[in-house]
N, C-alpha and C positions, 0 to 999 in steps of 0.2 A: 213470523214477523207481522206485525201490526200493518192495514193496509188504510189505505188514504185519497184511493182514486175514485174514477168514473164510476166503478162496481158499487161506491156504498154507496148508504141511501141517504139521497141528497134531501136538505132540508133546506126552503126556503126563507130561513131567518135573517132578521134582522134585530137590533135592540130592539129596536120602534114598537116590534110585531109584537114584544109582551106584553101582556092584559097590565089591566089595574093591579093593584099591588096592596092599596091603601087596605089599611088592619091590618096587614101581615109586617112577622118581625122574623128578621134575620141575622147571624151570625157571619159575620167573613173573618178569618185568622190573615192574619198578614193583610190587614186593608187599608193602610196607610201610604202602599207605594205601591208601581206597575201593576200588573192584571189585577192584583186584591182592589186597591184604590177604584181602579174603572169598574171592578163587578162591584164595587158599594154605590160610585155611580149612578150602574146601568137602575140595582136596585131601587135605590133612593127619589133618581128620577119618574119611575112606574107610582112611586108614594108609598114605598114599604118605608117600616121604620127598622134601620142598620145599625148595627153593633160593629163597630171597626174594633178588631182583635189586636193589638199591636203592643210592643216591649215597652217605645217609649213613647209617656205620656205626649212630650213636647213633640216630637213628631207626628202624632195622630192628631192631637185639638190643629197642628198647624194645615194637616192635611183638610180636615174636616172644613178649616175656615174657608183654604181654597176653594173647598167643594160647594160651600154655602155663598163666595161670594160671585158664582155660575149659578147655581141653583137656590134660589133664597128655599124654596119650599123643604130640603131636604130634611129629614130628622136620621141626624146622624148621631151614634153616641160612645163614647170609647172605652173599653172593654181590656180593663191592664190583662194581658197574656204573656205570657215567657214560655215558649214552649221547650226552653233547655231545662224546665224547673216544675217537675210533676205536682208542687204546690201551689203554684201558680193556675197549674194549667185546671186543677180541682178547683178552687177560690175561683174561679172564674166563671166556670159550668155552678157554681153555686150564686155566684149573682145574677146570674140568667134563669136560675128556678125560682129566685127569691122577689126579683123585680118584672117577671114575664108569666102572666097564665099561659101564654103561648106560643110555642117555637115553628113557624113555618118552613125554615130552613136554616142549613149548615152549611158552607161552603170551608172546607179543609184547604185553605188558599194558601197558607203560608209556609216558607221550604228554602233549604240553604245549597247549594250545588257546586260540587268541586272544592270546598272548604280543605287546606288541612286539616290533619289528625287530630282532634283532642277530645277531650270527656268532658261531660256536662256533669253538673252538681250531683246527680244523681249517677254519674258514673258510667253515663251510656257515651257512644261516637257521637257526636255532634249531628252529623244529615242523620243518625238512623233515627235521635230523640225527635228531633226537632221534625223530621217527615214524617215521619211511621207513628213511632210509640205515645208522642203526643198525641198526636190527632187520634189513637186511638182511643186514650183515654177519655178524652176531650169529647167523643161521641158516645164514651159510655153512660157518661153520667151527665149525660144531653138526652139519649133517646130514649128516657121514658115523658118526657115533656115532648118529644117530637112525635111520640105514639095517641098521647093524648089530646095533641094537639091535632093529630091524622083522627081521630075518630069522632071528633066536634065538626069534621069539614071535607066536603065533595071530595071524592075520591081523585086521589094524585097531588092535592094542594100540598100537603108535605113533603118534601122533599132531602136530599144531603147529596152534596158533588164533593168526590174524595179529589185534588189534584195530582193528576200523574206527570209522565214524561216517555215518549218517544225511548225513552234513556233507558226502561227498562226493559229491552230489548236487545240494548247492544253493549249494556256495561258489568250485566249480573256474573254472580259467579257460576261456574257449569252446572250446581246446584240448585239453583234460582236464590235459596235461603241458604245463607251457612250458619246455622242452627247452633254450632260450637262455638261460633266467632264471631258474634254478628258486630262485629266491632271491624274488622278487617284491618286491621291496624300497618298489616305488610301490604297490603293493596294500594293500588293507586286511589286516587281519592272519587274518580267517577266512577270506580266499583262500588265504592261507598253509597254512594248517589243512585246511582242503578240499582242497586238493591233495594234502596229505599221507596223507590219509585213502584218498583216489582209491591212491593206491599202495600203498595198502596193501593192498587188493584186489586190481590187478592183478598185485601180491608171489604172493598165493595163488593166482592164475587159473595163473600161470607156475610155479608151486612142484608144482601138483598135475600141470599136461603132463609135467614132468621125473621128478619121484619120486612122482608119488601112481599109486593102483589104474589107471590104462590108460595110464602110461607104461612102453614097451618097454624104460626104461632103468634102470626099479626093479624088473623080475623078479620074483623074491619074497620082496622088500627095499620094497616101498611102504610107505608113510608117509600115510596120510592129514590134510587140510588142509581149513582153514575159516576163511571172515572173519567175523567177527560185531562185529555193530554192539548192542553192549548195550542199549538205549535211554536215555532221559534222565534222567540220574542224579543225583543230591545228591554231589556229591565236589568235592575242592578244583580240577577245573579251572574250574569254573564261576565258583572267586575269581580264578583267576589272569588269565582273560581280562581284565587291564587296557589289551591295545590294541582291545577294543569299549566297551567305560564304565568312568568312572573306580570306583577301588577301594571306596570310600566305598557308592556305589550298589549296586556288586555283593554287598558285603556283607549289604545290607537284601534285593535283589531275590529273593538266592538261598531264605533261608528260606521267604517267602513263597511263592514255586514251589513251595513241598515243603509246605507247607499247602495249597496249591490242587490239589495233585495232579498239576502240571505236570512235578515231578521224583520218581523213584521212591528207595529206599533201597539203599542200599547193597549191600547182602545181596543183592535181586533183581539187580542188576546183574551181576554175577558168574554169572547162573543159566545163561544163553548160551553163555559160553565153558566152562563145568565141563561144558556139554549135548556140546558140540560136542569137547570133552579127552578126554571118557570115556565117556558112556554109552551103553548097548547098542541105544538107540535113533537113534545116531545110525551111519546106513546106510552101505556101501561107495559106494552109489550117493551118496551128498551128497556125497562127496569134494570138495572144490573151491568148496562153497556159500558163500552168503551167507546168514549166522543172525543173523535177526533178534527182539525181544521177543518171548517170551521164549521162547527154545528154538524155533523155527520156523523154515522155510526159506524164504527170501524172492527176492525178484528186486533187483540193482543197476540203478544208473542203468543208461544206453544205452552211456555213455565204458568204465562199470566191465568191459564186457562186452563191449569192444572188442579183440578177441584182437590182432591186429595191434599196437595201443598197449601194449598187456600186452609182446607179443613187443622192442618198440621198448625201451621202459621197461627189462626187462632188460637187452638188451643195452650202452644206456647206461649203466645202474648200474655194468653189469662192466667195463666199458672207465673209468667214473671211480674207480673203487675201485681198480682191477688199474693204474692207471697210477700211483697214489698206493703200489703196492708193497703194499698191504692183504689181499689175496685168497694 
């Protein structure tokens, strides 16, 4: 089980604490609402220039205005993504290599939790496209710009934060991966979600052997890598999970969590991955970690940390992608 106390190593962050920003450009998926929106923010604020990932247009220029009529300096800019829709999600990493010499970082923000059952255009579960298999491909045909971009600039400026969850500890199947089914269609839907979560980790465990600090294959072109698990946050997946309680209920439950102190704000939410994007505290040596509330280095379950599973996982990915002509 992933740990979260006194024992990890505490990091004294804040947003405030992040360096200048200005020349550097970033990608956030899902940055249009709760923790994506605040880490475009947190970025925007430092003077990077943000690429907000988002489905729809009208929701993202509306976000963006908020954002600008707090921050006039921001340059924020929105970036069509559907991550249900592996064309989408390609046409996107293609307008990022077309209009950018240079990618400083990825933030893999965006993710559906508790959804019912159903299949995307493409024929996958809904959390496992939209968590997992996007943002897979979405960093594939990203990190060769993110490598070149790592080898034009001080060692660690590059970076990618995969987003996890707590969740893939307590909802996977006994397998970690069901490699047959990765659809779970009999399952509850936060097995669903759990799973996806689990991959998203061992996305990072495999991301950092290949291209981070002690891969022989990134030279000196590494790219450093992080999953972080935000902790438990006020945002709308908490409404969406309509296959654990119906709508109605969720609606009531969630406020009252955020009065109880059961769920944290927005704002904090984001503090993890903006730790783990950018600041100077976060070491060559975390490369590959699990960042947990807030800003700490934490430990994943037993599966997360399953190199082997990691190794499997990849390679199925590229063999379902790569047969589908996608890679």
């Amino acid at each position: 089980m992933e740990t979260g106390g006194a024992d990890n190593k505490l990091s004294p962050f804040s947003p405030e604490s992040i360096p200048d920003l200005t020349g550097r450009v970033y990608v956030v998926t899902g940055g249009n609402a709760g923790i994506g929106k605040e880490t475009v923010i947190g970025l925007a604020a430092r003077g990077a220039k943000v690429y907000m990932g988002a489905r729809s247009k009208d929701k993202a220029l509306a976000a963006i205005h908020e954002i600008e009529e707090q921050l006039p300096s921001a340059n924020i800019h929105f970036l069509d993504l559907d991550l249900s829709n592996f064309q989408s999600v390609i046409a996107a990493a293609k307008k990022i290599r077309e209009d950018e010499p240079a990618l400083h970082g990825l933030i893999n923000n965006a993710g559906i939790m508790g959804v019912p059952y159903s299949l995307t255009v493409d024929g996958n579960e809904a959390q496992w496209q939209t968590n997992y298999l996007s943002h897979w491909l979405l960093t594939h045909h990203l990190m060769p710009l993110l490598q070149s971009t790592a080898q034009l600039n001080p060692e660690g400026t590059v970076r990618l934060v995969n987003l996890t969850s707590d969740g893939h500890a307590k909802f996977t199947p006994p397998s970690g991966i069901r490699f047959e089914d990765t659809g779970l269609e009999k399952e509850n839907s936060m097995m669903r979600y759990g799973q996806s979560k689990l991959a998203n980790i061992l996305h990072t465990v495999q991301l950092n052997k290949r291209y981070g600090p002690v891969s022989a294959e990134s030279g000196n072109a590494a790219v450093w890598f992080a999953a972080v698990h935000p902790g438990h946050i006020n945002t709308d997946l908490n409404k969406q999970a309509t296959g654990t309680l119906p709508a109605p209920i969720l609606r009531v439950a969630t406020p009252i969590m955020s009065c109880l102190g059961i769920l944290d704000k927005q704002e904090k939410g984001a503090w993890s991955s903006l730790f783990a994007i950018a600041s100077s505290n976060f070491k060559k040596s975390d490369s590959g970690a699990y960042v947990v509330p807030y800003a700490k280095i934490g430990t994943p379950s037993e599966q997360a940390r399953d190199a082997k599973l990691a190794e499997k996982l990849w390679q199925w990915t590229e063999s379902e992608l790569g047969s589908k002509g996608l890679l």
